[in-house]
C-alpha positions in Angstrom: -33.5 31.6 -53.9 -30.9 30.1 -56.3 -27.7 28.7 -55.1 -24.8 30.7 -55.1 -22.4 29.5 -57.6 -18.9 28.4 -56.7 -15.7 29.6 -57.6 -13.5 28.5 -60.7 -10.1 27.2 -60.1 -8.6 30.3 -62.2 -11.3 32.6 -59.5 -9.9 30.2 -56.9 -6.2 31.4 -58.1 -6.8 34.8 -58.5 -7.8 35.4 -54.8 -5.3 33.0 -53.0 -2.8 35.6 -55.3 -4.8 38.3 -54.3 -3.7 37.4 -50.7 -0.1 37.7 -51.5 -0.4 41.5 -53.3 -2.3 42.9 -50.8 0.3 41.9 -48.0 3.2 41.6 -49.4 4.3 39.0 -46.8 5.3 35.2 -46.2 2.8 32.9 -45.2 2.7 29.2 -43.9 0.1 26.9 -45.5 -2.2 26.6 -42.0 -2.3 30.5 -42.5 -3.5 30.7 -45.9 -6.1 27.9 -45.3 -7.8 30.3 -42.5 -7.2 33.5 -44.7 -8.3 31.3 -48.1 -12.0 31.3 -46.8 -12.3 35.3 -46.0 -11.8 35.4 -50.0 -14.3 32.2 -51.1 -11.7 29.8 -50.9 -12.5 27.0 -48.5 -9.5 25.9 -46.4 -9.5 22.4 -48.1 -9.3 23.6 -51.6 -6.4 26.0 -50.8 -3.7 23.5 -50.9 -4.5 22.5 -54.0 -4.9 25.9 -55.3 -1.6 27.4 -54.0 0.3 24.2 -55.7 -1.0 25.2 -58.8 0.0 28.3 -58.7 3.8 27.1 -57.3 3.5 25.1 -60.4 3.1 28.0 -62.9 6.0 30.0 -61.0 3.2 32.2 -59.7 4.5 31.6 -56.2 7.4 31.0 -54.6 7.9 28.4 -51.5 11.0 28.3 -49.5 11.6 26.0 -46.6 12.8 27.9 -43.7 14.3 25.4 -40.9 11.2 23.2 -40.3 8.6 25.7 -42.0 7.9 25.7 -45.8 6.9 29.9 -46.4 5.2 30.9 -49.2 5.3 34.6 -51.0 4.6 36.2 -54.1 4.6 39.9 -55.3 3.1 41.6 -58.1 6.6 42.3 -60.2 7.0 38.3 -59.5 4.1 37.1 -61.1 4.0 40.2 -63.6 7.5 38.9 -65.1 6.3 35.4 -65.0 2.8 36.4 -67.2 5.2 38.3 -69.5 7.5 35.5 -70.0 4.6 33.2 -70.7 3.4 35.6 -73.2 6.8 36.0 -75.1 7.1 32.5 -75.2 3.4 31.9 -76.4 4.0 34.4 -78.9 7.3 32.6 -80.2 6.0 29.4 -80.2 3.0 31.0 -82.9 5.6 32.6 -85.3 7.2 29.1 -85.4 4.0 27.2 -85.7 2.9 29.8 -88.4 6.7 29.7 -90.1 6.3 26.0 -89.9 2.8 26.1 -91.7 3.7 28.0 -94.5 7.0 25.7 -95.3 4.6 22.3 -95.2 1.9 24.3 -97.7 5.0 25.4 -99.7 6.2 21.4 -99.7 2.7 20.1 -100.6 2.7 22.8 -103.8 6.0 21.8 -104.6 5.1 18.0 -104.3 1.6 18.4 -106.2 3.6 19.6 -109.4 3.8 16.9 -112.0 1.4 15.0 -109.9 -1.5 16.8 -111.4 -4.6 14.5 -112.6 -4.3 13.5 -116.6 -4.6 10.3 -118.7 -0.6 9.5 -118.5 -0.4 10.0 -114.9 -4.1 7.6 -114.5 -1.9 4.9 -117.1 1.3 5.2 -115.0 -0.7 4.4 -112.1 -2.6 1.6 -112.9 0.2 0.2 -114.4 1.9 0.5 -111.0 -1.0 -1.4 -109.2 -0.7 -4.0 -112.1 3.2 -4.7 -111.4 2.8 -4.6 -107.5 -0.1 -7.0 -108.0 2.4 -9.5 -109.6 5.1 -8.6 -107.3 2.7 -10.0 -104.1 1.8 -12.9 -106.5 5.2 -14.1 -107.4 6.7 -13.4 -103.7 3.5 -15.7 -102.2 4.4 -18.2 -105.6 8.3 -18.1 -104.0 7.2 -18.7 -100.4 5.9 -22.3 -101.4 9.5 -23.3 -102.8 11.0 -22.1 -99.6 11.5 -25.7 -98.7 13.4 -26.4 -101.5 15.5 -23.0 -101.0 19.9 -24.3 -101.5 19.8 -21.9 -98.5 17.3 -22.6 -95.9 18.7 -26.8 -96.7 22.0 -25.4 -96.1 20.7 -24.2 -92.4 18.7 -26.8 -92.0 21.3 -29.5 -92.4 23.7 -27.0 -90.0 20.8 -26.9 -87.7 20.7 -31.0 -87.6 24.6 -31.3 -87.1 24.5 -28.7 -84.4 21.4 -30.6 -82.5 23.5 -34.5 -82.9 26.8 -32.6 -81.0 24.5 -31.5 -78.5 22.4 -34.9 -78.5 26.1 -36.7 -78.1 27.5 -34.5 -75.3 24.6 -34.7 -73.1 25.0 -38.4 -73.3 28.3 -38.2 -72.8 27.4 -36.4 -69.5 24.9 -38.5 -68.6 27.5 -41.9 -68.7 30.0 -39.4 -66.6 27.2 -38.6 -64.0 26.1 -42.5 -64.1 30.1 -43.4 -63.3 30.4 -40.8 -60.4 27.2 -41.9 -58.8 28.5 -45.7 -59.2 31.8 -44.8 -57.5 30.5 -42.3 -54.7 27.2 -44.6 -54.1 27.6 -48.1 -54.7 25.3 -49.1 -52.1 22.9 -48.0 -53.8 23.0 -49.6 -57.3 19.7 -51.2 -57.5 18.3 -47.7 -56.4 20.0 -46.3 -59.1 19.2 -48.8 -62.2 15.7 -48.3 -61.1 15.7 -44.7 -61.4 17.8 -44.6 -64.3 14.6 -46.8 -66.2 12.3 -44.7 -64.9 13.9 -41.4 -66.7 14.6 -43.4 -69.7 18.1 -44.6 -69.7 17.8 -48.2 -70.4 20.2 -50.7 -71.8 20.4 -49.3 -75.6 21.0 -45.8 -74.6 23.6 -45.0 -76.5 25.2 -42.7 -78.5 24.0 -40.9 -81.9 25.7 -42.2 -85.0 
């Protein structure tokens, strides 16, 4: 004896929906899970199943003080098929209407394009100049050292880095005279730690 096959999820949705037509009522969730099975729905799949369907506007929920209802009738989920079909049905004309204006572009586009011995010269002559173009711009990029420009930054670059070099000196020799005034104490401490973070006795500023 072969085994009986199992519903589909759109089987699954057309009985839970079933459920609604014939009643005409509101249910809770715990009551469609015990009436889900009477139609070959087992009560673990009907969650599932009736959220789909909530998704697709094929059901409506409401929550009702502490108790979410659910309820759909046949003019409900008739509308809702009929507005999925208009809008399946507009969406086509303006895929189709959209398909006929790219065709219309590429026929348009293809004109003066079509294969000859001109338009074969034109483009291997094309290939030919953008084959020099590459050349000359890799040719230029080993000069870039000796680009007026990239000097110009560079030397900017160098000033920029010998004000910053000086003023964090500076603030070193301010921190090294507050720590002399607030600890002195503590100068051998501090000599020692200043040579081992590398401010010895010719740190000085950059000329």
């Amino acid at each position: 004896m072969s085994k009986k096959r199992g519903l589909s999820l759109e089987e699954k949705r057309e009985q839970i929906l079933q459920i609604f037509h014939e009643s005409q009522d509101f249910f809770l969730l715990k009551e469609l899970e015990k009436l889900g099975p009477k139609k070959g729905v087992i009560s673990q799949s009907v969650k599932d199943v009736l959220q789909s369907l909530v998704d697709d506007d094929l059901v409506l929920k409401d929550k009702i003080g502490t108790s979410v209802y659910f309820w759909s009738l046949p003019s409900c989920a008739g509308n809702q098929l009929r507005n999925t079909y208009r809008k399946l049905e507009s969406d086509l004309s303006s895929c189709r209407k959209r398909f006929a204006e790219l065709v219309e572009q590429r026929g348009n586009l293809k004109k003066g394009r079509e294969e000859s011995d001109e338009r074969k010269a034109a483009l291997e002559e094309l290939k030919t100049v953008e084959l020099q173009h590459k050349k000359l711009t890799e040719e230029l990029a080993c000069y870039a050292d000796n680009d007026p420009a990239a000097l110009e930054a560079m030397k900017n670059a160098i000033e920029v880095a010998h004000s910053a070099a000086n003023r964090w000196t500076d603030n070193i020799f301010t921190l090294q005279q507050w720590c002399s005034t607030k600890f002195p104490e503590a100068k051998e401490q501090l000599e020692h730690l200043y040579t081992e973070v590398g401010i010895t006795d010719d740190f000085e500023y950059l000329q």
